[in-house]
N, C-alpha and C positions, 0 to 999 in steps of 0.2 A: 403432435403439438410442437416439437424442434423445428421439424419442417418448415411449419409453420411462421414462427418465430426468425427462422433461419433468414427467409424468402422478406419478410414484412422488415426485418433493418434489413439487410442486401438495398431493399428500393427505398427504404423512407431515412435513414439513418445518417446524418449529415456528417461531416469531418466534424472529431471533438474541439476544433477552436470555433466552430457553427454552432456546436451545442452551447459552449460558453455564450456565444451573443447570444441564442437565443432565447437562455435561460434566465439572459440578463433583458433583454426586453419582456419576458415575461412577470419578472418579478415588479420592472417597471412598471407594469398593467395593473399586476394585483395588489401594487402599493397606493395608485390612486383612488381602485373602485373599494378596496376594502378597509383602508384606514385613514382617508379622507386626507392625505397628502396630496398636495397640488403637482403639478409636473413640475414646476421650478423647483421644488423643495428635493422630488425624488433625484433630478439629476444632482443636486448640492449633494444629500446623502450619498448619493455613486461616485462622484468625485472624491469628496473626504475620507472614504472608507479605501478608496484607490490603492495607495499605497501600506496598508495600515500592518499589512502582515511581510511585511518585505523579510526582517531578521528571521521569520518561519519558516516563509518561500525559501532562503535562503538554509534552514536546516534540512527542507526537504530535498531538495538539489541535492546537497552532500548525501544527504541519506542514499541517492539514485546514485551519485557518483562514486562514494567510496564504496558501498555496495556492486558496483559494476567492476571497480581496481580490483577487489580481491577477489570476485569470481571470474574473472580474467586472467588472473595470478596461473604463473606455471604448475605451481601445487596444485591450484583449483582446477584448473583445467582438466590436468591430471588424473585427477581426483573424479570428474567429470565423465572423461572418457571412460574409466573402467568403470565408473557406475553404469554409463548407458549400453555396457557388455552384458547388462543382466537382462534387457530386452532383446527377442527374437519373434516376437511378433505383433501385431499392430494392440490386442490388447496388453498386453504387458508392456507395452510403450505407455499405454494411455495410463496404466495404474502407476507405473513406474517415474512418469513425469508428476501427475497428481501429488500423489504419496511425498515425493521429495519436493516439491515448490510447498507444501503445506508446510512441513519440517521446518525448512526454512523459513519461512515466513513467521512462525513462531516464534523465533532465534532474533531476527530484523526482518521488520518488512522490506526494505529497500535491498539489502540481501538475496530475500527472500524469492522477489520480483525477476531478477537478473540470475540467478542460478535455475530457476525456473527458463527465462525462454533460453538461455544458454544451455541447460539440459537439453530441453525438447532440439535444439539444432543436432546437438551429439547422437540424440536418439532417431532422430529422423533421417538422418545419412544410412544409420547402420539399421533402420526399417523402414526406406522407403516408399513402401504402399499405406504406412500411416494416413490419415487424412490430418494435414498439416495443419489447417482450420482450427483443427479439433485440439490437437496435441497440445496447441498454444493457448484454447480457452482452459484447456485441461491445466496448465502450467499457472495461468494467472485467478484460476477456483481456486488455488491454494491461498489467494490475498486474502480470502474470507474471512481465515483465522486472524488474518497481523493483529487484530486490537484485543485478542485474548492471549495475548502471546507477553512476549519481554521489549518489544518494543513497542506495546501500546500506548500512545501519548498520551492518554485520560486515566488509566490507573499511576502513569509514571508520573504526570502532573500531580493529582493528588497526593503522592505520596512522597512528595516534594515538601520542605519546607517554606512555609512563605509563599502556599501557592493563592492567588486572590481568591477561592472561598474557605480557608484556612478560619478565620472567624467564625464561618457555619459547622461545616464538619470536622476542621483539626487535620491532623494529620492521619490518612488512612494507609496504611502499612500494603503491599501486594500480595501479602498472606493473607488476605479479607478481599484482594478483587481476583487480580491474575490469581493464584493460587487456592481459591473460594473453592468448596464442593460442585458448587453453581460451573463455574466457570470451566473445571477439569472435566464436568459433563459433559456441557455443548463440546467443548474443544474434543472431547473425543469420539462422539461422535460423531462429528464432521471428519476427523484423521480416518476413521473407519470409511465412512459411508460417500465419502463423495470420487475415492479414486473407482467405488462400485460406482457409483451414477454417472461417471463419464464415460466409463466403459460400456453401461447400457446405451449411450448414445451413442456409438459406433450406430447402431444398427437406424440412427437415423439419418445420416448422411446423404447429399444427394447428389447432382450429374456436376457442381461448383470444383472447380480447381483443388486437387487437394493439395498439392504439394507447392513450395514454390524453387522450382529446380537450379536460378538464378544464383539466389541465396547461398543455397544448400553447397553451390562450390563455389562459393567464396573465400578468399583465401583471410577474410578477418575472422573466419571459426575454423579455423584446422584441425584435425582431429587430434592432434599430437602438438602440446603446445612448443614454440618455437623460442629459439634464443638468439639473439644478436652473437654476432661472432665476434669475437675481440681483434680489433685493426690495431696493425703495427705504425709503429711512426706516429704516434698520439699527443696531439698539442697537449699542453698544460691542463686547458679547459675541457677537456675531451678525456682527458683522465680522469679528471674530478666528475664529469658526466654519466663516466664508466667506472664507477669509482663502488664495488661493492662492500667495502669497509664504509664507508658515509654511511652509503644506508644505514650497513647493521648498526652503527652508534646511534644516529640518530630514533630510528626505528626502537632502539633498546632504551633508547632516552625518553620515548612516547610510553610502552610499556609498564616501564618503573612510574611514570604517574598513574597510570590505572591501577597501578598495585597497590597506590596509595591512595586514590583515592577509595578505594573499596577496601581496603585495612580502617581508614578515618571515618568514612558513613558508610559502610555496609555495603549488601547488595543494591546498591543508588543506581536505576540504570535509568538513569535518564538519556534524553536524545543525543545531547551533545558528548556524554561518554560514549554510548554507541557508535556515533561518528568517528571519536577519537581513537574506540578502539580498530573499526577498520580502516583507519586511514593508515596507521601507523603497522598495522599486519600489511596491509596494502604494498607498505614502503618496503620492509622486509622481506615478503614473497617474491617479489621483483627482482629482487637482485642488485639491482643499478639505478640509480637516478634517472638515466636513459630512456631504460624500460619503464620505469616507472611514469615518464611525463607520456611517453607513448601513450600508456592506456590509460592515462589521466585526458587525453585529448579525443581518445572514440568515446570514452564515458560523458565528457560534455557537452557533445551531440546527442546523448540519449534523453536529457535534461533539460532540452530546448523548449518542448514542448511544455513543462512543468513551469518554466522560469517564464515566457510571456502568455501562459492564460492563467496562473496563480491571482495578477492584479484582476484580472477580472472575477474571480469570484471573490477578489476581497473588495470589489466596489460592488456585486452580487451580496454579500453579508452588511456592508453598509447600509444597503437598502434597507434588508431586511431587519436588520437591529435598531436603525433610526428611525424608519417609517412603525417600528414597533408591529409589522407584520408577522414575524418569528415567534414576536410573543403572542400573538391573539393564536396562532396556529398552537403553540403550546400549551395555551391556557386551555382551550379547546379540548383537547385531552386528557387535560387535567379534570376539567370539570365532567368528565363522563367517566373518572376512574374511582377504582373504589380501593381498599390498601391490598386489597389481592389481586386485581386484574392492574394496577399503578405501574409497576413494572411491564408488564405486558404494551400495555399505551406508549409507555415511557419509549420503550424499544421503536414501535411503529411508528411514533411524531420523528425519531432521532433518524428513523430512514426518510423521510420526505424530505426531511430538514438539509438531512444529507447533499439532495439535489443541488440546492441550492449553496451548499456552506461545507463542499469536500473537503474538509480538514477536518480532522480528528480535534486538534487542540483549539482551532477556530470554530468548532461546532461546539465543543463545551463551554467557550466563551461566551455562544451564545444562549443555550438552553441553562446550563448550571442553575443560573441566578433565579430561574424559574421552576424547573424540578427537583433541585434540593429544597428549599421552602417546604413546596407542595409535599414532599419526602418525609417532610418530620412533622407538617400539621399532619398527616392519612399516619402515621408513623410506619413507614416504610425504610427499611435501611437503607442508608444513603452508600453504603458502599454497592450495593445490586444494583442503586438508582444509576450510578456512573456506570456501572458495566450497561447496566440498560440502554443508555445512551452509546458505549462503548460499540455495541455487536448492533445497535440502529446504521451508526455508522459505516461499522466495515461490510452489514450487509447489503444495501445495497450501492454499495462502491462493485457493487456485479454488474449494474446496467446503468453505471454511470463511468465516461468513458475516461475519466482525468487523470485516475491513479492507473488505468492500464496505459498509458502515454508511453514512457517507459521497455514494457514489452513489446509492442506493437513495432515503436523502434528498432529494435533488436532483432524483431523476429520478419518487417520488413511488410507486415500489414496493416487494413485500416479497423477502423473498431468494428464495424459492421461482418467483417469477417471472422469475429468471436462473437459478439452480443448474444447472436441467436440461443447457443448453448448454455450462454451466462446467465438466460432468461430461466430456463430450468433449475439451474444449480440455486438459484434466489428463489425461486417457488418452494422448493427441498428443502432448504436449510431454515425455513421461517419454521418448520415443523419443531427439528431439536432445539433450536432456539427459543421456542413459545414455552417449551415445557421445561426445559432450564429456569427460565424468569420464573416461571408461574409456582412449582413446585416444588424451588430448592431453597 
């Protein structure tokens, strides 16, 4: 079946800024034939909704960027290398990268993403008969977790204050989502069970390039992270450049507001502290301003690809929100569920939806205002209902290629040369995930 799967994206699997158009003419099709919008109205829709997530786009970026400073960081690196001392053979690469890109991804997903295919490069030097294909889809099955994790944007939205359905459900606390009996399920059974399921796919590999030996000696992943040497005769501005007192104050002065603001509102982890907090460990791990803008400038190349095909699925969400397509698709669900299988549905509309509306916080913008309602007439708790939507989301963000952009980057391939394996790990994971919703 990998085989399979492997060979069918290999030939049919377009570049993910091709799935973007194509996705986007798609939705253009099925806004005419199915909800009786004209063409002139759908392109209005696609144009207005264009720009509409820009300040979002623009946390996800950081999220990829400061997430890439601090596993770049000499300590991470470090940190890096002697993890990938614990593998010496191709399967204990594969559970060894799995196991750790999940970890992290629980932590931040942005993080999470980039210590992942950074891992798998450490671990691929030092087990080179790995099938490198693999190691990197193995690295980015760990995304699966990110929206059951601390940096899920739909349990941290809602339990936001003042977030727009604050009027329906109130505020729901992350002890009733992230933290839910429900949610420490799935998430552990997936921590368990998918660094097994990549490991079974060793054995289906086939004659395709495993490694990409280019890469692998390049000198922007060294095995032993590097330091600028300190040059004598340093202008004014070249000191201040080099200057690791700066850092530490300011880095120290980033800090002391996390500390307060989680003294003031609690464990609040929202996006933009997330951000804050690795930006400013970022600044500190570095050493120097120097260093610091150094890997501030390979991380905004990893970003490129997030930052101009984001407007297109926010004029893909347009469509779908003003043509009111999103909602017949949700309604549809709605009306086949019943208050025990609701959840369940709820999960399965939020992965198609997914397709079209890959954000986490722009996909609950879209569904919310339709399966909370439907949540409290069936009476279904609304906090399962957002997870439900939560893990629709991250699952199949497997064989939708926009959040692995990122990795692919890093790791110097196209999506088509992960898909195939991501195809299984999304068939697998629908299993503990069905029976999380249904039963807990």
């Amino acid at each position: 079946m990998t085989l399979f799967f492997n060979r069918l994206v290999q030939r049919y699997l377009p570049d993910a800024f091709l799935f973007a158009i194509i996705l986007t003419l798609i939705v253009f099709g099925l806004g005419i034939g199915f909800t009786g919008s004209s063409p002139a109205k759908m392109v209005q829709y696609w144009g207005d909704g264009f720009w509409d997530l820009l300040a979002f786009a623009m946390q996800m970026s950081l999220i990829v960027v400061t997430g890439y400073i601090l596993a770049n960081s000499p300590i991470i690196k470090s940190l890096l290398t002697r993890l990938s001392k614990l593998a010496t053979t191709p399967g204990q690469a594969i559970v060894l990268v799995t196991f750790t890109a999940a970890v992290a991804c629980l932590i931040n997903y942005g993080f999470g993403l980039v210590v992942g295919a950074l891992l798998a490069i450490h671990v691929a030097k030092r087990v080179p008969s790995v099938d490198y294909r693999l190691l990197m889809a193995s690295a980015y099955s760990g995304f699966l977790l990110w929206h059951g994790g601390l940096s899920g944007s739909i349990p941290l939205t809602i339990a936001t204050e003042g977030h727009f359905m604050a009027d329906s459900i109130g505020i729901i606390p992350i002890t009733e989502t992230i933290f839910s009996g429900m949610n420490l399920f799935i998430v552990g059974i997936l921590l368990v069970s998918l660094p097994l399921l990549n490991r079974l796919l060793m054995n289906s590999t086939d004659d395709l390039a495993k490694n990409n030996p280019d890469l692998l000696k390049s000198e922007t992943y060294t095995q032993e992270p590097e330091t600028t040497p300190v040059q004598e005769n340093m202008t004014p501005a070249e000191r201040l450049e080099n200057s690791k007192l700066l850092s530490l104050v300011i880095g120290l002065l980033g800090l002391a507001f996390v500390i307060y603001h989680f003294a003031k509102n609690g464990l609040d982890l929202n996006i933009n502290i997330v951000n804050f907090i690795f930006l400013f460990l970022g600044i500190i791990f570095h050493q120097t301003p120097r260093q610091f803008l150094d890997s501030v400038s390979d991380a905004v190349k990893n970003a490129g690809g997030i930052i101009i095909q984001f407007p297109f699925y926010a004029g893909i969400m347009g469509m779908m929100v003003a043509s009111g397509l999103s909602e017949q698709m949700s309604l549809w669900f709605v009306s086949i569920s019943s208050d025990f299988t609701f959840p369940l549905f709820t999960f399965i509309s939020a992965g198609i939806v997914n397709f079209f509306v890959p954000s986490g916080g722009g996909q609950w913008a879209v569904q919310a205002p339709i399966m909370i309602p439907a949540a409290l007439d069936l009476g279904v708790d609304t906090a399962k209902t957002a997870m439900a939507v939560a893990w629709g989301d991250a699952w199949t963000n497997m064989i939708q290629p926009f959040w692995a952009l990122p990795l692919l980057a890093i790791a110097g391939l196209k999506v088509k040369d992960i898909m195939g394996f991501c195809v299984i790990v999304l068939l697998w994971s629908f299993i503990p995930i069905s029976i999380g919703l249904l039963f807990f």
